[in-house]
C-alpha positions as a Markdown table, in Angstrom:
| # | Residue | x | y | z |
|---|---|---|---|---|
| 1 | Unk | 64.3 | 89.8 | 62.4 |
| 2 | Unk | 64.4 | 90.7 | 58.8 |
| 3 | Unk | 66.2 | 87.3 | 57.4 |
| 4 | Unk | 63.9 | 84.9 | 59.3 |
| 5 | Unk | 60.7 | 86.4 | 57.3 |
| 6 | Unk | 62.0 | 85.9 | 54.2 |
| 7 | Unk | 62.9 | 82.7 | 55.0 |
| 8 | Unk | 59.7 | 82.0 | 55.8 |
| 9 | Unk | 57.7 | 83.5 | 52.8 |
| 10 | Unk | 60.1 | 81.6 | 50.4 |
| 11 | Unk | 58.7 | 78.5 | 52.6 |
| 12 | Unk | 55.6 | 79.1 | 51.6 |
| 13 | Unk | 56.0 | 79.8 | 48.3 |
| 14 | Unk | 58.2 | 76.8 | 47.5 |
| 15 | Unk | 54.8 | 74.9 | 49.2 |
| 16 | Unk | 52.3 | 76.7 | 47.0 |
| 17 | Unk | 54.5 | 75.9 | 44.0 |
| 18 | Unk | 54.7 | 72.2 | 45.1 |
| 19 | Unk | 50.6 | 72.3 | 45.4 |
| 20 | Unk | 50.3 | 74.1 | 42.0 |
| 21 | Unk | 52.1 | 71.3 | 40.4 |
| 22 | Unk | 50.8 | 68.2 | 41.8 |
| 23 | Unk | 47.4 | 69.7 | 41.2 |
| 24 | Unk | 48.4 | 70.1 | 37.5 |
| 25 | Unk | 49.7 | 66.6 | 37.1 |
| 26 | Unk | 46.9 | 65.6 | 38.6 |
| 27 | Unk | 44.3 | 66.9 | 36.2 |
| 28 | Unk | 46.6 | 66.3 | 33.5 |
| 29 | Unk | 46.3 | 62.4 | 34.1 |
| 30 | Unk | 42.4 | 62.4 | 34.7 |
| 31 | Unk | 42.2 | 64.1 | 31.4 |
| 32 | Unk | 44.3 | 61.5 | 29.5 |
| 33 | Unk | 42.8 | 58.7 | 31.4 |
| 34 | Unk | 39.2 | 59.8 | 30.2 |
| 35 | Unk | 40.3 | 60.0 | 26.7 |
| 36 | Unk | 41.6 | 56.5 | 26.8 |
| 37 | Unk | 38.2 | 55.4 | 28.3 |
| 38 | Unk | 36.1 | 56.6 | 25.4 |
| 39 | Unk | 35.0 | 53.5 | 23.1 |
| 40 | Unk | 36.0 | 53.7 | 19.7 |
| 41 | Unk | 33.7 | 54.6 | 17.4 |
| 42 | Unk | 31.7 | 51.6 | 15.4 |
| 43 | Unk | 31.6 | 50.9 | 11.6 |
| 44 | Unk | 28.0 | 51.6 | 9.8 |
| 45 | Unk | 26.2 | 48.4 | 9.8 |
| 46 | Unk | 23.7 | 48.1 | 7.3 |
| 47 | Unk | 20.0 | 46.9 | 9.3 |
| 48 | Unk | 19.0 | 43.4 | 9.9 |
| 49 | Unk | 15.4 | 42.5 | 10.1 |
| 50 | Unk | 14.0 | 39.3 | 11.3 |
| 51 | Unk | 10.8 | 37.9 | 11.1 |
| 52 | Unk | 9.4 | 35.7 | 13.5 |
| 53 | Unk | 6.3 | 33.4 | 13.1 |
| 54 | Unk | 4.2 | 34.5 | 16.4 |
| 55 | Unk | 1.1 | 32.2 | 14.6 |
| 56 | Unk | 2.5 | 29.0 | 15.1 |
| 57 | Unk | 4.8 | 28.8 | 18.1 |
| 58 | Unk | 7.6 | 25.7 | 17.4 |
| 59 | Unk | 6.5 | 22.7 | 19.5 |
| 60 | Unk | 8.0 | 21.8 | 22.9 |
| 61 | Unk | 11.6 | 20.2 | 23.0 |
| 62 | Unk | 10.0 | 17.4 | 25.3 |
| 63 | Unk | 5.8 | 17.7 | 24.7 |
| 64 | Unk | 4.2 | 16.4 | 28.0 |
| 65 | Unk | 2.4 | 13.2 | 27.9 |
| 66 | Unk | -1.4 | 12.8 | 27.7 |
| 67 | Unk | -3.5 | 9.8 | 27.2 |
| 68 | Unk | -5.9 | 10.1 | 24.3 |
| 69 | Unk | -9.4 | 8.5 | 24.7 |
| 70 | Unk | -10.4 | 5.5 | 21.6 |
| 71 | Unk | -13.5 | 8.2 | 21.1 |
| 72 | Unk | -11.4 | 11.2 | 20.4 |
| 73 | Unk | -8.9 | 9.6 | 18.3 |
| 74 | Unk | -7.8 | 10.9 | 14.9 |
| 75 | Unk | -6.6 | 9.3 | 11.4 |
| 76 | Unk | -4.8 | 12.6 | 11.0 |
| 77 | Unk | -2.3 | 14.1 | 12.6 |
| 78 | Unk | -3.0 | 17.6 | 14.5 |
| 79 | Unk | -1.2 | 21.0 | 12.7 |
| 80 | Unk | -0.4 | 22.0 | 16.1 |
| 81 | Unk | 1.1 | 18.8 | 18.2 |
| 82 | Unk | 1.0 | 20.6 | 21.8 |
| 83 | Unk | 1.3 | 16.9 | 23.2 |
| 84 | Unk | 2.4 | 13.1 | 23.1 |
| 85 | Unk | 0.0 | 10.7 | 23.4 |
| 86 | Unk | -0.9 | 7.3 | 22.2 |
| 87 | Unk | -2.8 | 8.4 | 19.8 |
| 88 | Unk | -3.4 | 11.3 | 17.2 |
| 89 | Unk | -6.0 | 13.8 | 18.6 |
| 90 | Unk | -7.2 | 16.9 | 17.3 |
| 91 | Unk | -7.8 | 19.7 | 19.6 |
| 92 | Unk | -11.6 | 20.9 | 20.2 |
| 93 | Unk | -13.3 | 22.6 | 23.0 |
| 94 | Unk | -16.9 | 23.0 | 24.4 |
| 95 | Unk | -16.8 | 26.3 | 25.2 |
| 96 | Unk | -16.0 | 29.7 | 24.4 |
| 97 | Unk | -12.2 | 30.4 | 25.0 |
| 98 | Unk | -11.0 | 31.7 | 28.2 |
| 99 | Unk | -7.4 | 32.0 | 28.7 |
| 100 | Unk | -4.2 | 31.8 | 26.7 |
| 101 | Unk | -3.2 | 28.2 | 27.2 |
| 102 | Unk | -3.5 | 25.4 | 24.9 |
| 103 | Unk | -6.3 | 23.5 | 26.2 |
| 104 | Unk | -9.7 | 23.7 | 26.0 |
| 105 | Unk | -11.8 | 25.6 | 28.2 |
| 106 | Unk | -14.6 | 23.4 | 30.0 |
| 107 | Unk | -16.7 | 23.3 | 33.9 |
| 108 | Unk | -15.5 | 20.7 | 35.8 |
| 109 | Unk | -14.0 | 20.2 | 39.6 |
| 110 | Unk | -11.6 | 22.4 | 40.5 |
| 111 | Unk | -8.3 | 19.7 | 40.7 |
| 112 | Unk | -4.8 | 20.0 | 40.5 |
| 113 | Unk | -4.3 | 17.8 | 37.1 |
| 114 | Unk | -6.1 | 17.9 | 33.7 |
| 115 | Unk | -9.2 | 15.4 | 32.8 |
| 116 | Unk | -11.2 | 15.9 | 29.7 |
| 117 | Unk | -14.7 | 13.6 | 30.3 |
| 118 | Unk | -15.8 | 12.1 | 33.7 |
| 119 | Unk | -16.1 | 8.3 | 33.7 |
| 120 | Unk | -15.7 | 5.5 | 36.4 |
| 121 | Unk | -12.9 | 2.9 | 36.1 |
| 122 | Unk | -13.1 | -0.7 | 35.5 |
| 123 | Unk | -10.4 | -3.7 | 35.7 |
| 124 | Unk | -10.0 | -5.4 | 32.7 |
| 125 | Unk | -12.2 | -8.7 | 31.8 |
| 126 | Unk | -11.1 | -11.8 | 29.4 |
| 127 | Unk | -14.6 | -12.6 | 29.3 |
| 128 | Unk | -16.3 | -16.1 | 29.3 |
| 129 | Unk | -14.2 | -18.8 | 27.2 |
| 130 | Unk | -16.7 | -20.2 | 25.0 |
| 131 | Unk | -17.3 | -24.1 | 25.4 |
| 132 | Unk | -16.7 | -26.7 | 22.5 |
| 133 | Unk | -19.5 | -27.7 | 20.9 |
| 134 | Unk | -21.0 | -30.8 | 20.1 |
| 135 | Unk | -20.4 | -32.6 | 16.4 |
| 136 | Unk | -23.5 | -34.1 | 15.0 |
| 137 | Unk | -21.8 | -37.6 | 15.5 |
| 138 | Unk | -21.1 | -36.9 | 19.0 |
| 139 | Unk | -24.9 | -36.0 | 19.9 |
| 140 | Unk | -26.9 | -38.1 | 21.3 |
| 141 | Unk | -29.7 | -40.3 | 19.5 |
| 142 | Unk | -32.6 | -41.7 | 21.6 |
| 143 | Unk | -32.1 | -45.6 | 21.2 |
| 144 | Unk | -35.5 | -47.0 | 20.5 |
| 145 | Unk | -36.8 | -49.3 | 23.3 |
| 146 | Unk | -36.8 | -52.8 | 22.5 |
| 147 | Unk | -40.2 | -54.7 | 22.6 |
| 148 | Unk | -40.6 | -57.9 | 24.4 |
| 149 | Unk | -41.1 | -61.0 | 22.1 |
| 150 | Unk | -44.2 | -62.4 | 22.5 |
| 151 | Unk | -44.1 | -66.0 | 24.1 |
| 152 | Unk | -46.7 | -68.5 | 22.2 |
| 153 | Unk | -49.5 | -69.5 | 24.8 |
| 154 | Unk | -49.3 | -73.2 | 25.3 |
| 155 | Unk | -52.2 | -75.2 | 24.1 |
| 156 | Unk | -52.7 | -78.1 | 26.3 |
| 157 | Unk | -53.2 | -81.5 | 24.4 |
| 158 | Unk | -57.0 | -82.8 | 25.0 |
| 159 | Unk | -57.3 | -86.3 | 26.9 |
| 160 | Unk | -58.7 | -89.5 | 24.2 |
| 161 | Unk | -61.7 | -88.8 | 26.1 |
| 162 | Unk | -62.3 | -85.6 | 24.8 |
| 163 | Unk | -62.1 | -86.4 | 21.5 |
| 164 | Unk | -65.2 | -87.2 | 20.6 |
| 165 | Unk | -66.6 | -84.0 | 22.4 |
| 166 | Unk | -65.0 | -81.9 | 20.3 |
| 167 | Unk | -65.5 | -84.1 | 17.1 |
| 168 | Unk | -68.2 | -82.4 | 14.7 |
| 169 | Unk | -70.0 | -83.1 | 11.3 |
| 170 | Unk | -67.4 | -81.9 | 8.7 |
| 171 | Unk | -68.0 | -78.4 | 7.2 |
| 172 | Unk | -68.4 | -78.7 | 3.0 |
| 173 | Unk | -64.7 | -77.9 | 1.6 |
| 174 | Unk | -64.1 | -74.7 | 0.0 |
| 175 | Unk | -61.1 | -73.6 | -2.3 |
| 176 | Unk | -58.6 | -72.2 | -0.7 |
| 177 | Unk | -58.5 | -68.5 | -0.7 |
| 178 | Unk | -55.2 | -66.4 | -1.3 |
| 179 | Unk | -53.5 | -65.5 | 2.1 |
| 180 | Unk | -53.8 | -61.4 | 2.4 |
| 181 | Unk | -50.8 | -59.9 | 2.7 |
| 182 | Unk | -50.5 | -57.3 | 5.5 |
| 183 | Unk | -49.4 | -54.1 | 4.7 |
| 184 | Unk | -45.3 | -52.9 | 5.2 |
| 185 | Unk | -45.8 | -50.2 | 8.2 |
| 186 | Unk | -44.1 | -46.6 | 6.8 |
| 187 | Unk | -41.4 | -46.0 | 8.8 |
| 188 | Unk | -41.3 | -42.1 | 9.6 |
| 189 | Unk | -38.1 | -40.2 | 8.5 |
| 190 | Unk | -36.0 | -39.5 | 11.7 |
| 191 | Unk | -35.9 | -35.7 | 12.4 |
| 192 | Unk | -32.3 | -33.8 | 11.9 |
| 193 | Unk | -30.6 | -33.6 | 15.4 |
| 194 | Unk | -31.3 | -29.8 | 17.4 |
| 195 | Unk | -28.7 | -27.4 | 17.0 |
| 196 | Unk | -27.6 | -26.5 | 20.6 |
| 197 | Unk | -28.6 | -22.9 | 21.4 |
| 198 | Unk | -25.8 | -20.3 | 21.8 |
| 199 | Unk | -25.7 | -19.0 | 25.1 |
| 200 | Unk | -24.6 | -15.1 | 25.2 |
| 201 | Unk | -21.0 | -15.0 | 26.7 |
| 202 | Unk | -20.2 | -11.8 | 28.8 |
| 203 | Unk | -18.0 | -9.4 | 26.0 |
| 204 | Unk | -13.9 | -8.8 | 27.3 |
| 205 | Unk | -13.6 | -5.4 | 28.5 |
| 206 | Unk | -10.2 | -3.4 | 28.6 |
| 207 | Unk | -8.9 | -1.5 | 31.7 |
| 208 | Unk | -9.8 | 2.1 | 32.3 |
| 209 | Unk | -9.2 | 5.1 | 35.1 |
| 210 | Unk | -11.3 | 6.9 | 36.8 |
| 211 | Unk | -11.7 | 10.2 | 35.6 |
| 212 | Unk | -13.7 | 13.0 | 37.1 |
| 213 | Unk | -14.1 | 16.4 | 34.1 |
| 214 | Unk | -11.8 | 19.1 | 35.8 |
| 215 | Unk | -12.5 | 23.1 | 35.1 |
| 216 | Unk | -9.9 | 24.1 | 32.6 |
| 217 | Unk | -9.4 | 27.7 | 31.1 |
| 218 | Unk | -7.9 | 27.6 | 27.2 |
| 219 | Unk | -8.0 | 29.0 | 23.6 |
| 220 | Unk | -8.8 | 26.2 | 21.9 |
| 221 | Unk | -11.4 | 27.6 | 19.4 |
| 222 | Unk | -12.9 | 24.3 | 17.6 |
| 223 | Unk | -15.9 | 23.8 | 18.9 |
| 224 | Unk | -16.5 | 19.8 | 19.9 |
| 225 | Unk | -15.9 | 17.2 | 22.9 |
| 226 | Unk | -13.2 | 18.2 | 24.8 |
| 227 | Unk | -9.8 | 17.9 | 23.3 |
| 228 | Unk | -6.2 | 18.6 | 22.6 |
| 229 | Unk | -3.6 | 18.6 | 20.1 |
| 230 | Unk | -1.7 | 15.5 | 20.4 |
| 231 | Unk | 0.2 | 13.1 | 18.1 |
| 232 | Unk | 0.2 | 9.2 | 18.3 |
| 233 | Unk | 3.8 | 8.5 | 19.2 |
| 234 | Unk | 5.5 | 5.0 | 19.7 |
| 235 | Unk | 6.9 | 6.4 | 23.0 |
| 236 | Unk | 3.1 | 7.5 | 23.9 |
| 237 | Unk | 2.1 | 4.2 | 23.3 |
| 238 | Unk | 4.3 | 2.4 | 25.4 |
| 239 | Unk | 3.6 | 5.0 | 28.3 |
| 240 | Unk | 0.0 | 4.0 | 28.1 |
| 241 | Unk | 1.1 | 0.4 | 28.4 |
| 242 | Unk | 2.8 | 1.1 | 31.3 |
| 243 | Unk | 0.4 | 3.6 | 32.8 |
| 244 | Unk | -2.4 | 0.7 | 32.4 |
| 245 | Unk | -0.4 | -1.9 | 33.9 |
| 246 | Unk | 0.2 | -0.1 | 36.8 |
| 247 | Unk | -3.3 | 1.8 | 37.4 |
| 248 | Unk | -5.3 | -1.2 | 37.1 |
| 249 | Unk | -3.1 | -2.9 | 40.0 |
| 250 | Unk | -3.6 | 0.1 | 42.1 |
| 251 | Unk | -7.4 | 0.2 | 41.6 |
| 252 | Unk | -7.6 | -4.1 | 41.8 |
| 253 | Unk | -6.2 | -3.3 | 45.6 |
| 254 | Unk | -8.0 | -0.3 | 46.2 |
| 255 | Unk | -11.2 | -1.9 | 46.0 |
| 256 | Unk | -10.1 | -4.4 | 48.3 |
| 257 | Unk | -8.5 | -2.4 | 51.0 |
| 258 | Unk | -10.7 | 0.8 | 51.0 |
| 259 | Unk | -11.4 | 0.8 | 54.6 |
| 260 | Unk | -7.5 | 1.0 | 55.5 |
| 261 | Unk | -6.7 | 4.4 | 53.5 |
| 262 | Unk | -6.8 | 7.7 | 54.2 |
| 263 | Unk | -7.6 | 10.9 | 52.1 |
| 264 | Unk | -4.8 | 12.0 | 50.2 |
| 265 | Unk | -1.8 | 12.0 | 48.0 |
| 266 | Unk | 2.0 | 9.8 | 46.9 |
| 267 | Unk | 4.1 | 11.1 | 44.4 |
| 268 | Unk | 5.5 | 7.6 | 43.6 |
| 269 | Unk | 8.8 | 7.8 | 40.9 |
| 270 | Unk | 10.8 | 4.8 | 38.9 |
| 271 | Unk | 12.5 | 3.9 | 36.0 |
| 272 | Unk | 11.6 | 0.8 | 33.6 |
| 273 | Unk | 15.1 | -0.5 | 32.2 |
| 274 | Unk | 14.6 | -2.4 | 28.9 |
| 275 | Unk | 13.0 | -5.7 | 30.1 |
| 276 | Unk | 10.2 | -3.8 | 31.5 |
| 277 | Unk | 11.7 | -4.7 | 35.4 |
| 278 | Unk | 10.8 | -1.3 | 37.6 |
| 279 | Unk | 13.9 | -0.3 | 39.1 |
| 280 | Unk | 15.1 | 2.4 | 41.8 |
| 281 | Unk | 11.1 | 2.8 | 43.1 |
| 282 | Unk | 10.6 | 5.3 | 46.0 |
| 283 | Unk | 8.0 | 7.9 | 47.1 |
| 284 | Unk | 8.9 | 11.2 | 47.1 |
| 285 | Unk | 6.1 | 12.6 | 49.5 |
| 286 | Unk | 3.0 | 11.1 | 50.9 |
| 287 | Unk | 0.1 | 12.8 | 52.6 |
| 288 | Unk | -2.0 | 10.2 | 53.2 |
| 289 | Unk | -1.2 | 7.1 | 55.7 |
| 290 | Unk | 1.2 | 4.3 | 55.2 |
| 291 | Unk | -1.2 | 2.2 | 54.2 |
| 292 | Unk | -2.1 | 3.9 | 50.8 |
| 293 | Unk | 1.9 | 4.4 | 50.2 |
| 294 | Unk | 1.8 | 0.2 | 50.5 |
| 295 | Unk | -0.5 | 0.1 | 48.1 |
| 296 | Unk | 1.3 | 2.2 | 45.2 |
| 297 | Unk | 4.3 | 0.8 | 45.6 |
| 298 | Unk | 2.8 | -2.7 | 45.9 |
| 299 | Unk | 1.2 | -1.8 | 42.0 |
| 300 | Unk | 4.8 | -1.0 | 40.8 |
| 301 | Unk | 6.1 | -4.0 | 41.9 |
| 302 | Unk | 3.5 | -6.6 | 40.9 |
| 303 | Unk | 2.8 | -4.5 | 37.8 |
| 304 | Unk | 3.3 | -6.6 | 34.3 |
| 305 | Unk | 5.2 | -4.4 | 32.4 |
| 306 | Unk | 6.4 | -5.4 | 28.9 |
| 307 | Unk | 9.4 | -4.7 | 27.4 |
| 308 | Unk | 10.3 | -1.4 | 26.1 |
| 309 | Unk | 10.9 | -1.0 | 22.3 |
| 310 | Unk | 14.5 | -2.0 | 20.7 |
| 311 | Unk | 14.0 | 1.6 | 18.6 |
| 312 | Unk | 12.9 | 3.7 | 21.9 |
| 313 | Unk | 16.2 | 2.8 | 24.4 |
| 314 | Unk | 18.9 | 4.5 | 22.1 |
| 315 | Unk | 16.1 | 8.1 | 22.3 |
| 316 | Unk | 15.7 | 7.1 | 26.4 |
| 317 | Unk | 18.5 | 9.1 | 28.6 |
| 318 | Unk | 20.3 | 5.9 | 29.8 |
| 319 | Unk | 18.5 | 3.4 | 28.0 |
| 320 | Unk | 15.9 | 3.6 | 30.5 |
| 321 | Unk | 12.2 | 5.0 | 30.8 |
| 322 | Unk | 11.5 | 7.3 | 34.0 |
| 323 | Unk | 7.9 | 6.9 | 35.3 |
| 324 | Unk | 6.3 | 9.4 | 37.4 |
| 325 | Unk | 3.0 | 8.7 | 39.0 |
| 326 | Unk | 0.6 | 11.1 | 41.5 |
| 327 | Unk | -1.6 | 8.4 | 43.4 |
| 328 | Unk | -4.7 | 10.5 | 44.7 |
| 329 | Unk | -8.0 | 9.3 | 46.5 |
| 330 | Unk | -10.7 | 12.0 | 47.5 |
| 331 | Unk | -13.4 | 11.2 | 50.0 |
| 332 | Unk | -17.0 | 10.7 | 48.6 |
């Protein structure tokens, strides 16, 4: 009985052993691996500073367009250029600044895009071609009437009978007395032929939008009519072009076809390739009825566009102009 428990205590010792070690290797390689996880120490770098301009932020990459008005154009060119446009601009606002935004802050409807002035739209008009007027050979002079000659009355020839009726005594002779001349009749000096009078012609008129003053909120701080800061670029320029090609066609059918639209929206997308042809035209969404969707995409297609700049397609991704559109038509 002796043996067997000696056995079994040097059992249990050879197992506490066998813990003591694998519980010292154990640590031993969580210790080591920690030391090899410790990041070595960096060098002393001497301080960099830099300063940053807050003032005057750096212009977009790609400024969004905006169409400048002819009566808020500028000869200059704005410090700030926020936007493209067809023309230089200088930013202004009409009241006090209310937000953070580059605009300027103004009442107005409450609308999902930006207008500056309200105004109603008007197709474009040539205007009366003015007629060719008349030389002063070509005018006409009254032709005087011509008078009837006077026919001599005949005298008829008395009968022998008569003759000595109508034979008298003799009157004494006289000298013969100088005939009187009769005087010449002054001929009145024939008046200068009457100018024609001008008649006013109607004046040509150029195509315009609609536009209906929307409430803005910005911290533009010049006080004036309602503006941004745009520059005149010849890619603004051509936009305009394109952008009145197409609106006035939309508003020459809208006036036409009024009663068969609905209320509502078309977000309308193309792309002019360097002829000026419209190409890949489809409407992304529509909330109105069919009808109105006919009628934008009817204005893209009949649209006169003309073609785009040699110098602009090398800067145009593909050599071609995209063209984005939002149709809209509010009830009265």
């Amino acid at each position: 009985m002796i043996e067997p428990k000696r056995e079994r205590r040097k059992v249990w010792w050879a197992v506490l052993a066998s813990l003591f070690v694998h519980f010292l290797v154990a640590y031993s390689l969580a210790a080591f691996s920690r030391v090899g996880d410790l990041p070595a120490p960096e060098e002393d770098r001497p301080v960099e500073l830099t300063m940053v301009d807050l003032a005057t932020p750096a212009p977009p990459k790609n400024p969004a367009f905006i169409e400048t008005d002819p009566t808020r154009k500028s000869a200059e060119k704005p410090k700030e250029q926020t936007f493209e446009s067809n023309e230089n601009s200088i930013g202004a606002s009409s009241a006090a600044p209310t937000g953070d935004a580059p605009i300027p802050a103004q009442e107005g409807k409450d609308r999902p895009f930006m207008e500056l002035e309200t105004r109603q739209n008007s197709l474009a008009n040539q205007g009366a071609k003015p007629q060719p007027q008349a030389t002063p050979e070509q005018q006409a002079t009254p032709t005087p009437r011509s008078q009837p000659s006077a026919t001599p009355a005949v005298v008829a020839t008395p009968s022998p009978e008569q003759f000595a009726m109508l034979r008298a005594t003799p009157p004494p002779s006289r000298s013969p007395e100088p005939a009187e001349t009769s005087p010449t009749p002054e001929v009145a000096p024939t008046p200068p032929p009457l100018a024609p009078r001008q008649t006013p012609q109607p004046p040509a008129s150029s195509y315009q939008p609609q536009k209906e003053q929307t409430r803005l909120s910005g911290r533009l701080t010049n006080r004036g009519p309602s503006a941004v800061n745009a520059v005149g670029t010849p890619l603004g320029r051509y936009q305009k072009q394109v952008s009145d090609a197409i609106g006035s066609r939309w508003y020459y059918y809208m006036r036409s076809k009024i009663d068969l639209v609905s209320v509502g929206t078309a977000h309308v997308e193309a792309e002019v390739d360097p002829q000026g042809r419209v190409q890949n035209l489809r409407v992304l969404s529509n909330n109105a009825n069919e009808a109105f969707a006919n009628i934008c995409l009817q204005s893209f297609q009949e649209a006169k566009l003309p073609p785009i700049p040699p110098d602009l397609v090398a800067a145009l991704p593909g050599g071609k102009m995209p063209v984005d559109f939002y149709f809209t038509t509010y009830s009265n």
